[in-house]
VMD Tcl script that draws the C-alpha trace (Angstrom):
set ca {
  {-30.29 205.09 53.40}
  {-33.35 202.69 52.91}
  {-36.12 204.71 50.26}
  {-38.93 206.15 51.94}
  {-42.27 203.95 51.74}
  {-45.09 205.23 49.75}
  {-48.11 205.93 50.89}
  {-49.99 202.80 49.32}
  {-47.38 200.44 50.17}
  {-47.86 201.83 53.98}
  {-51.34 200.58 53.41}
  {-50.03 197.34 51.77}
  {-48.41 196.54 54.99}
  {-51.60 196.90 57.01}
  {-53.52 194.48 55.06}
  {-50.66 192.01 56.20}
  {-51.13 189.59 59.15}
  {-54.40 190.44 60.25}
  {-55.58 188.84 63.29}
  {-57.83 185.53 63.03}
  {-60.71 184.72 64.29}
  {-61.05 182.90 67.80}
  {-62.80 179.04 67.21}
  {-62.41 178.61 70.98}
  {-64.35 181.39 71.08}
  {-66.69 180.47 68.67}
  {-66.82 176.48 70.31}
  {-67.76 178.26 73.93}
  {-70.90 179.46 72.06}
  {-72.14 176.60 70.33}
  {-71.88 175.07 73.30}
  {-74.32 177.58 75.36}
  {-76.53 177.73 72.57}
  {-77.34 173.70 72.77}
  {-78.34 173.91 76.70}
  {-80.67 176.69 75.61}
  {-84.39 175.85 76.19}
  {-85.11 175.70 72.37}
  {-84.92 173.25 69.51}
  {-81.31 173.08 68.09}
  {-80.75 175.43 65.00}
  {-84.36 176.77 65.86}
  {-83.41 180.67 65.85}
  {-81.45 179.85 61.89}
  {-78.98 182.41 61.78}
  {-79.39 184.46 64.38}
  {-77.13 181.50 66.18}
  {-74.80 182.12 63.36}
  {-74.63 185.57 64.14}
  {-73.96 185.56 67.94}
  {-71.21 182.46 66.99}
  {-69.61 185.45 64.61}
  {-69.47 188.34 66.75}
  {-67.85 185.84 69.86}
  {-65.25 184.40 66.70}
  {-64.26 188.28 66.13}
  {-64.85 189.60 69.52}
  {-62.76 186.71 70.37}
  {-64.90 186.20 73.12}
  {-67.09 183.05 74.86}
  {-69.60 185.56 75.96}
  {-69.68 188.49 73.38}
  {-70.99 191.90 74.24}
  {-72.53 194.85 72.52}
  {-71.63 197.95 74.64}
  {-70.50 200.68 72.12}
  {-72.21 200.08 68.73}
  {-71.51 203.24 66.33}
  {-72.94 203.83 63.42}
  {-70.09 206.15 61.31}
  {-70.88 208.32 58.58}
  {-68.27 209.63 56.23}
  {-69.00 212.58 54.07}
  {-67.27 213.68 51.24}
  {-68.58 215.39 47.78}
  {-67.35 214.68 44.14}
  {-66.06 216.27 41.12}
  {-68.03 214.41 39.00}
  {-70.96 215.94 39.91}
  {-70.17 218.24 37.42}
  {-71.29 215.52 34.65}
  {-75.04 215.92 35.62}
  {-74.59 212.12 37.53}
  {-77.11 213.45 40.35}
  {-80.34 214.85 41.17}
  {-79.49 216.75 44.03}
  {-76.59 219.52 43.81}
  {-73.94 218.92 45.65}
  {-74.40 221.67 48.28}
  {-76.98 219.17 49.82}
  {-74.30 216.67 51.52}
  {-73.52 219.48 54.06}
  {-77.02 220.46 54.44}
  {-77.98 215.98 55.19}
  {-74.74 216.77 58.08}
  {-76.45 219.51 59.47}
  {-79.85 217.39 59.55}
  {-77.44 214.54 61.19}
  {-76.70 217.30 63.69}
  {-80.01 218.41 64.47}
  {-81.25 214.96 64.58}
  {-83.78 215.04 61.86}
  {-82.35 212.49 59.05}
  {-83.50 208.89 59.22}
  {-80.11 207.54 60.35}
  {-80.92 209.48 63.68}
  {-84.44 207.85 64.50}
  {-82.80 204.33 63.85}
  {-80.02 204.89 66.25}
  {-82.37 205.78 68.84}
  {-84.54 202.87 68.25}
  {-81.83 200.68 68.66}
  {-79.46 202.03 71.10}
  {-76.57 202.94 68.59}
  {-73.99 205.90 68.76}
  {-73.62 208.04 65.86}
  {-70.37 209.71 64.68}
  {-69.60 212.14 61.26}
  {-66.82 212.06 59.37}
  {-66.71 215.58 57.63}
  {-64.17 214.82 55.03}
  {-63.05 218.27 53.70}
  {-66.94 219.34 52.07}
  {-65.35 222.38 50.57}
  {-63.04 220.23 48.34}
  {-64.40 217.76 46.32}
  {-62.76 214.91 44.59}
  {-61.94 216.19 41.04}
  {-63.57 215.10 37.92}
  {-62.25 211.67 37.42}
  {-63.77 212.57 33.20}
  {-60.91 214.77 33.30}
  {-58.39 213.06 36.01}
  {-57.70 211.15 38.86}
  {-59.93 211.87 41.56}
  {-57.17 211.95 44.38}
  {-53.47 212.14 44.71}
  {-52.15 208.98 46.12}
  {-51.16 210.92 49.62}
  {-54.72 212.16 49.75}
  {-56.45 209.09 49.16}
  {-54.00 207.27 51.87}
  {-54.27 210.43 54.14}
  {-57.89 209.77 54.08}
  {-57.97 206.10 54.67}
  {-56.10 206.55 58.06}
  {-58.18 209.13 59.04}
  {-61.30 206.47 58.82}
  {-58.82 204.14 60.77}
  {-60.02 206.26 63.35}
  {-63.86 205.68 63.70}
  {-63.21 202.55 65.73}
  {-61.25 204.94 69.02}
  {-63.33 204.87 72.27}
  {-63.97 201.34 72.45}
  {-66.46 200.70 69.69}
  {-67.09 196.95 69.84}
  {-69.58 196.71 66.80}
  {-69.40 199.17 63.85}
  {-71.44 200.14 60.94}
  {-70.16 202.49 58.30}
  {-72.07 204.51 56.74}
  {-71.82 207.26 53.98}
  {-73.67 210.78 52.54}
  {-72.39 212.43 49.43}
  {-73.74 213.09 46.34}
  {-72.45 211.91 43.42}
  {-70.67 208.58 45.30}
  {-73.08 206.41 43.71}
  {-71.40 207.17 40.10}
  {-67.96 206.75 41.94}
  {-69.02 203.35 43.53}
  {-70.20 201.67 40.10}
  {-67.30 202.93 38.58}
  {-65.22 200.77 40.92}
  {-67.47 198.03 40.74}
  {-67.08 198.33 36.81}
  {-63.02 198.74 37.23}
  {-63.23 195.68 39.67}
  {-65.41 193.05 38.23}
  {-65.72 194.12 34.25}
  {-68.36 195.22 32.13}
  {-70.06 198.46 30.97}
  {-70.93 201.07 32.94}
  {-74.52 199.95 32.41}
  {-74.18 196.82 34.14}
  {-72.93 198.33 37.90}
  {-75.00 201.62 37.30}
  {-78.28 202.66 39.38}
  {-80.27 205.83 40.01}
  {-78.75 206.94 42.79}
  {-80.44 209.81 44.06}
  {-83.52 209.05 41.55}
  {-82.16 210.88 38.06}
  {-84.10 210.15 35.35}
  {-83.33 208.66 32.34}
  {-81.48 211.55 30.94}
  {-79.45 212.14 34.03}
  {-79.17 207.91 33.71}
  {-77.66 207.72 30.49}
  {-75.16 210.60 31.60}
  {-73.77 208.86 34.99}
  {-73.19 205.58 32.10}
  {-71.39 207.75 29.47}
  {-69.36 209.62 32.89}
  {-68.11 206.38 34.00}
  {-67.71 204.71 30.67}
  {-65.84 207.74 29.87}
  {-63.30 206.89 33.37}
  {-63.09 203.56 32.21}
  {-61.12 204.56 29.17}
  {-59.09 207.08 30.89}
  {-57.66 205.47 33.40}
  {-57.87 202.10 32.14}
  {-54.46 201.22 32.04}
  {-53.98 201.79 35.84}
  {-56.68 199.76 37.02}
  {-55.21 196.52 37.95}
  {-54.51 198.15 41.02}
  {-57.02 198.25 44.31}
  {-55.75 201.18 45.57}
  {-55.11 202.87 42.61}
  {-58.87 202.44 41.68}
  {-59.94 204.34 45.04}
  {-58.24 207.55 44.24}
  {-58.91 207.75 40.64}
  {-62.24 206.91 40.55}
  {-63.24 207.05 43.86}
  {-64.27 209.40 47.02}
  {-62.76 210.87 50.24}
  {-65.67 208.93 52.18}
  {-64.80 205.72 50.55}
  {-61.24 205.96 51.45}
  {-62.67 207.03 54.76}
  {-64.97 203.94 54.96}
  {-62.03 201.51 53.60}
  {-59.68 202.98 57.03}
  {-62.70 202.29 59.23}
  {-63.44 198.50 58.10}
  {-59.38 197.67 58.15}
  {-59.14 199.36 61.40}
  {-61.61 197.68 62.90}
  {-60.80 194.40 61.50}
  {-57.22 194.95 63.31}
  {-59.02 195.37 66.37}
  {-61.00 192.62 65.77}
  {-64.23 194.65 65.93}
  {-67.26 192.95 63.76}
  {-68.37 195.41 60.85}
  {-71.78 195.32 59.71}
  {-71.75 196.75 56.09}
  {-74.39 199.51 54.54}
  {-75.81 199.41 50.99}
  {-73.81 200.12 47.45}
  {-71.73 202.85 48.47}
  {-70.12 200.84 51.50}
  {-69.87 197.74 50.14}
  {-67.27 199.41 47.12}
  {-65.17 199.74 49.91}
  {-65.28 196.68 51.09}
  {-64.86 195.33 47.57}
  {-61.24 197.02 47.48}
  {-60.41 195.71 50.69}
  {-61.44 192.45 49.15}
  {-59.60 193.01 46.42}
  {-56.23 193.49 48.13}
  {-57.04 190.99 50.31}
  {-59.60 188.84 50.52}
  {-58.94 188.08 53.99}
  {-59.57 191.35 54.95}
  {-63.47 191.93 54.59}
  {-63.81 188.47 57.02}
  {-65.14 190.48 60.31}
  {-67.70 191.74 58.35}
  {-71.54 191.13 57.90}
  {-73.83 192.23 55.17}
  {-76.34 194.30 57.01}
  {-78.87 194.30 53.90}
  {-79.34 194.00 50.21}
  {-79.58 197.18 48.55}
  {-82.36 198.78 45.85}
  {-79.60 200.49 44.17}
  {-77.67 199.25 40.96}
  {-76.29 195.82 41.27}
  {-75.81 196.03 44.77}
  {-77.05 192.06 45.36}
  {-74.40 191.03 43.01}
  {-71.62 192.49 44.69}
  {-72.50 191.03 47.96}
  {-72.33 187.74 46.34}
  {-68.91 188.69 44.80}
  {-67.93 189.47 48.00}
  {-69.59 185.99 49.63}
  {-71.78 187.82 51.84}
  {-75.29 186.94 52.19}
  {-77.65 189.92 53.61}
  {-79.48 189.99 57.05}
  {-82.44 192.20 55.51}
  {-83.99 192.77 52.07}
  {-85.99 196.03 52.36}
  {-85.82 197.41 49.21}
  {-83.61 200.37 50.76}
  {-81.05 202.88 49.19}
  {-80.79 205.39 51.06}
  {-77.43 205.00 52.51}
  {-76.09 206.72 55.54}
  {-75.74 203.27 57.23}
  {-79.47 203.34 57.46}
  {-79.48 199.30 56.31}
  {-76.82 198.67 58.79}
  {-78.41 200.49 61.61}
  {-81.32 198.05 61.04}
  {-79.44 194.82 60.64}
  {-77.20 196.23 63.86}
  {-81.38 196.07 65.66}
  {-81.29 192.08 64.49}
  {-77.79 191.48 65.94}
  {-78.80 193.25 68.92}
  {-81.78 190.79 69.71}
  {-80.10 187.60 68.83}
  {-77.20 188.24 71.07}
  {-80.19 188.74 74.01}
  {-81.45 185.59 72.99}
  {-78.45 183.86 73.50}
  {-77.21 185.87 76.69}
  {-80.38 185.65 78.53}
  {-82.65 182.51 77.47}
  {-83.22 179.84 80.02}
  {-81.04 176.79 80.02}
  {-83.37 173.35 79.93}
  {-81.43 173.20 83.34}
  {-82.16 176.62 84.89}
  {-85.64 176.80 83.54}
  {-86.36 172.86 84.95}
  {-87.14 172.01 81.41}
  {-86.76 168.58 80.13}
  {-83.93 168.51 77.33}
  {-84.20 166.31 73.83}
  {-83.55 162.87 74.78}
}
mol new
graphics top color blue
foreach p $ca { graphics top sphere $p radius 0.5 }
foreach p [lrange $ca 0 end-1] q [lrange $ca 1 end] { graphics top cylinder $p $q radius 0.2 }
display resetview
């Protein structure tokens, strides 16, 4: 009898021949865009965009219909280290302000016409000290990441993942440290605004990962569950599902992107549907995207997280698909084209 698969290599498999995007697609809206009554190139990227989402869409005429804005949750061992200035009781009291419709993520959603879905991703149980041990088991970590596979049901046709949990900013600079090299120091921000003292002990906490698990970190996958979070697996499920679906991501801040960045690392295919919604405040976020060849939509000093940044970029892509869907023609409008 053949050996059962392991959970990873069930992953592995997905990351395998992942769908391309459509130039015809992509050709049908270049060629709109030049009988448009404006200069050619004259709206910069916002062409680029609209060309992107038909490419992935696969598309001449892309739509936005169902744009969700998904926010996993998940809290963290490593709280326990003093990485955070918040306790982490205060991820399920942000859900409950989700709920009630008082957190900032809520008042950008309705200003741009976005769902918004939570990910509760088992509060009660955080991630264990990855000081002390792996974060996850492998089947947790995997069990997770299909779980986010699921953000993209109900025919989402634009997503942007978002996170809340304190203490993930310690767990995403530790796998931007395991990823791309370097001290702690280098990847590490402050988070939820700890001082210096509370600074220097998020460094020594992931410095201190570093050498523990050092020998296993060649692997992606084996960086998310022993230094990672449930929410980042969950975010990781949510970009490859949608990327199998060929549904255009629009990535948050630091937090997000470290998902992306193991995606990227497994496959560097495999981050292509996506879109850098903005530049984060936090750690070394604008070198990451440019690990990651991803140039942001918005630079607004932001770090809050909860897919705020995306929610705003997701405003941008909103209004230059309009543009292109419902400008004029120089026909239509009786204007006189370039000669």
């Amino acid at each position: 009898m053949p050996s059962k698969i392991s959970p990873f290599e069930e992953i592995r498999m997905l990351l395998a021949g992942l769908p391309a995007p459509s130039h015809e697609a992509a050709a049908a809206v270049r060629e709109r865009d030049a009988q448009l009554t404006k200069p050619p190139g004259s709206l910069g990227r916002l062409e680029e965009i609209v060309e992107f989402l038909a490419a992935w869409q696969g598309k001449g005429k892309p739509e936005i219909n169902r744009p969700l804005v998904a926010v996993f949750a998940g809290n963290h061992g490593v709280v326990a280290q003093g990485v955070s200035a918040f306790p982490p009781e205060v991820t399920r009291q942000m859900l409950e302000n989700f709920t009630n419709g008082g957190a900032a993520i809520n008042q950008l959603c309705k200003s741009f016409g976005l769902g918004l879905k939570v990910f509760e991703l088992a509060l009660e149980h955080p991630t264990r000290d990855f000081t002390v041990e792996p974060a996850m088991t492998e089947a947790e970590a995997a069990a997770t990441l299909a779980y986010g596979m699921e953000a993209i049901d109900d025919g989402v046709d634009l997503l942007a993942p978002g996170e809340m949990g304190i203490g993930n900013t310690t767990a995403a600079a530790a796998i931007y440290a395991a990823l791309y090299g370097g001290p702690a120091s280098l990847w590490t921000g402050r988070g939820t605004g700890v001082d210096d003292t509370g600074l220097a002990r998020k460094t020594a906490a992931i410095d201190a990962a570093l050498a523990l698990h050092g020998p296993h970190l060649s692997d992606p996958l084996e960086i998310l569950r022993r230094l990672g979070g449930r929410e980042i697996a969950g975010l990781m499920g949510a970009i490859l599902a949608a990327r199998r679906a060929r549904v255009p991501v629009v990535l948050d801040g630091y937090v997000a992107c470290a998902a992306a960045a193991l995606l990227h690392a497994l496959n560097e295919d495999a981050i292509a549907h996506c879109l850098a919604g903005h530049v984060s405040a936090e750690g070394a976020h604008a070198e990451v995207l440019r690990r990651l060849g991803k140039k942001p939509l918005l630079d607004l000093g932001m770090r809050l997280g909860e897919g705020s940044g995306a929610a705003l970029a997701v405003g941008v892509i909103k209004a230059a698909l309009a543009c292109h869907r419902d400008m004029a023609t120089f026909a239509s409008a009786g204007v006189s084209g370039a000669g």
